[in-house]
C-alpha positions in Angstrom: 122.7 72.2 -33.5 126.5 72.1 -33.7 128.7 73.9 -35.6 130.4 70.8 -37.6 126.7 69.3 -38.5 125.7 72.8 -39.9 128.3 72.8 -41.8 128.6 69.2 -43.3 124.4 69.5 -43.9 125.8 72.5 -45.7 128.5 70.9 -47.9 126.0 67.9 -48.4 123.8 68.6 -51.4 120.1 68.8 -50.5 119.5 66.2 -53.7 121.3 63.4 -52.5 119.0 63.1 -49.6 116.1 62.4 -51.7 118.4 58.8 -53.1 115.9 57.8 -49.8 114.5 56.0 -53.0 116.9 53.3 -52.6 116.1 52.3 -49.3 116.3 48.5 -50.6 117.1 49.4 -53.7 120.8 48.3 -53.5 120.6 45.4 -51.6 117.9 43.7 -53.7 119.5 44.7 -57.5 122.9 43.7 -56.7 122.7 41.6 -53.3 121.8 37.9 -54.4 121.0 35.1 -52.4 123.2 31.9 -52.1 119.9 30.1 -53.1 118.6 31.6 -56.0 115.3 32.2 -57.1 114.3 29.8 -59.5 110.9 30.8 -62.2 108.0 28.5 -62.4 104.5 28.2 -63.6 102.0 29.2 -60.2 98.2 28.0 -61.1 97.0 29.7 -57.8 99.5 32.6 -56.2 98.1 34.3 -53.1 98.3 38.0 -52.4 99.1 40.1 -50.1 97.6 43.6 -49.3 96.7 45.7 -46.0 97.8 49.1 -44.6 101.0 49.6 -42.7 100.1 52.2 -39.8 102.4 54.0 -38.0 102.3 54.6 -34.2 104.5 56.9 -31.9 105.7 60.4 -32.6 105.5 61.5 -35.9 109.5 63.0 -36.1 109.8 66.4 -37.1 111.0 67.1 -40.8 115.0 67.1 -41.3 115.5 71.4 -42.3 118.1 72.0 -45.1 119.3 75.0 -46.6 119.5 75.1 -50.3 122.7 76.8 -50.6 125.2 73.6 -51.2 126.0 72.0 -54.4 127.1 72.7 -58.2 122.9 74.5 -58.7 121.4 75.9 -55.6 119.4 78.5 -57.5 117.3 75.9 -59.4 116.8 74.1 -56.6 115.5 77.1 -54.5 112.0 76.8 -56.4 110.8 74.6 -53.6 112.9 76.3 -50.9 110.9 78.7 -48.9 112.1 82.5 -49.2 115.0 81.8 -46.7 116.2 79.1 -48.8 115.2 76.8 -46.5 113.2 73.2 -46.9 112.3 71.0 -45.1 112.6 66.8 -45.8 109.8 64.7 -43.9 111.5 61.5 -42.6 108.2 59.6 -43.2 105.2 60.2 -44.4 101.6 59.5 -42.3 98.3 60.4 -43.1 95.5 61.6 -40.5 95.1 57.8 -40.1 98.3 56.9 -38.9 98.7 55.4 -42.2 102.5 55.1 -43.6 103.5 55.9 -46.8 106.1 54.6 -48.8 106.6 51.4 -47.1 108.3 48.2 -48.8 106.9 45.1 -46.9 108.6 41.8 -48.3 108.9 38.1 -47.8 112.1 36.4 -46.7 113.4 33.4 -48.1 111.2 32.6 -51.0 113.3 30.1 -53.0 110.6 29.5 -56.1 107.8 31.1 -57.5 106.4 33.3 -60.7 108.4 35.0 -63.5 110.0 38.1 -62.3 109.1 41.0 -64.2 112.3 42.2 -66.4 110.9 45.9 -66.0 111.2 47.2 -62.6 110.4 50.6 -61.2 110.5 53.8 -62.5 111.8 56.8 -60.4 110.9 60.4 -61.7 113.2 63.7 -60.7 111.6 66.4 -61.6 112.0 70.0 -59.7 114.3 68.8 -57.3 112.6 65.9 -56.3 112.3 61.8 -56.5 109.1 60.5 -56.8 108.2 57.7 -55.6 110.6 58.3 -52.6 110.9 54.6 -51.6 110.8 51.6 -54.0 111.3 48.1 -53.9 113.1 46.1 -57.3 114.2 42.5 -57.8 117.8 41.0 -58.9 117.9 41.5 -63.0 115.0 44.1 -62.8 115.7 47.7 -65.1 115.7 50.6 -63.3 114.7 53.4 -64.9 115.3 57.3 -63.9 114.0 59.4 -66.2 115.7 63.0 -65.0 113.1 65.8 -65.8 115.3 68.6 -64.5 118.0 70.5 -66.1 120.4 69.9 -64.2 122.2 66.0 -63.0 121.1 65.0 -59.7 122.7 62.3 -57.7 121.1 59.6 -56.4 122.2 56.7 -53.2 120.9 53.5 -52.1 120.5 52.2 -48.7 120.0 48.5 -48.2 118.0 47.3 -45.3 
């Protein structure tokens, strides 16, 4: 690994990296559509539920060293004894099954009441659980922050 990305993993804190949370987070609070999504009464609403597997190499986990940022020593809790942890990119079971996964349908103009309270994300020891989420326009989030210290959090869009 060069130089220059040791360095600006280095001057990256460890914490923002778990703001993988948002993943859609961003784009589906504060992105709207031009049509949008209008409430109504459903009699009889489908579902949809089924596994997501995963196929290919599993990648290797992203290694960080808990030494950036305004706390590294509370954060070295769930470093090993080098300081060092390590941040799986996803998550698969011995079934190929893939964890935190947001699947979602396009273009849905109409439909049942959105619920006003949306996820909750917890931080507590230096990490966000759940990692991924998925929330609605007008939705709360909530981020209850168990540690005592301020973490920050990002959001990716898809």
């Amino acid at each position: 690994m060069d130089s220059y990305r040791v360095k600006r993993r280095e001057r990256n804190n460890i914490l923002c990296l778990w703001g993988m949370v948002g993943v859609v987070l961003w784009s589906l609070l504060i992105g709207r559509t031009v049509n949008a999504y209008q409430e109504e009464v459903v009699a009889r609403g489908g579902s949809i539920i089924g596994v997501v597997k995963f196929s290919g190499i599993v990648p290797p986990s992203q290694v960080y060293k808990v030494t950036m940022g305004s706390n590294p020593e509370y954060c070295q809790t769930i470093a090993d004894k080098n300081g060092v942890i390590g941040i799986s990119q996803v998550q698969v079971s011995s079934k190929q099954e893939l964890a935190d996964v947001v699947v979602f349908l396009q273009e849905v103009e109409r439909g049942k009441p959105v619920p006003k309270e949306g996820p909750v994300v917890t931080v507590a020891r230096c990490q966000f659980q759940p990692r991924v989420i998925g929330a609605m326009a007008d939705q709360t989030l909530r981020i209850p922050m168990r540690d005592p210290i301020v973490h920050q959090l990002r959001g990716w869009e898809m």
